[in-house]
C-alpha positions, 0 to 999 in steps of 0.5 A: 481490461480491469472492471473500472470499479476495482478497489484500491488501497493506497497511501501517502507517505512522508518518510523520517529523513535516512530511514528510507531504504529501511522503510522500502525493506519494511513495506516490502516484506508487509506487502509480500505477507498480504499477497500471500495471506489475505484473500483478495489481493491482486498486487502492491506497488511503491513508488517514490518521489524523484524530486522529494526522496522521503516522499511515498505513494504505495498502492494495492489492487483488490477483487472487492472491498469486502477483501481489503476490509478484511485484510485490514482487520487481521491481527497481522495487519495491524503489526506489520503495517504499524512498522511501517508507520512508525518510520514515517513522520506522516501518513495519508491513507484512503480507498479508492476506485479505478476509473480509467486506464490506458495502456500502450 
């Protein structure tokens, strides 16, 4: 069972119209550099929206916020998740920690 103090990264994000499948495609490959290179990170998941296709909730998983805090300070972070970024009309990012979880 995960320590229901576990940090999360997550976003919100609002995707400019037809730039969805190159959006995917640019998180993807931001997400596989952090798993492979910042100290910390668990996993990283992408969902989208069934009833609105631009919309976006992205979510990551942390040993600690010190990790995160770091990984959010390499050089790198700022490129790759700036690509990103730049595909959205609107972004919404925040930290947050587990509280519960169930599973079947």
């Amino acid at each position: 069972m995960p320590k229901t103090d576990q940090p999360y990264s997550a976003g919100n994000w609002t995707v400019k119209a037809g730039r969805e499948a190159e959006f995917v495609k640019q998180w993807d490959a931001f997400t596989k550099w952090s798993a492979e290179n910042a100290d910390g990170a668990d996993s990283f998941v992408l969902i989208q929206s069934t009833e609105n296709p631009r919309q976006f909730l992205s979510f990551g998983t942390w040993r600690d916020m010190p990790s995160m805090q770091a990984w959010r300070n390499r050089p790198e972070f700022a490129e790759l998740f700036g690509k990103c970024r730049a595909l959205c009309d609107d972004m919404n990012g925040d930290n947050y920690t587990l509280q519960a979880i169930n599973r079947a």
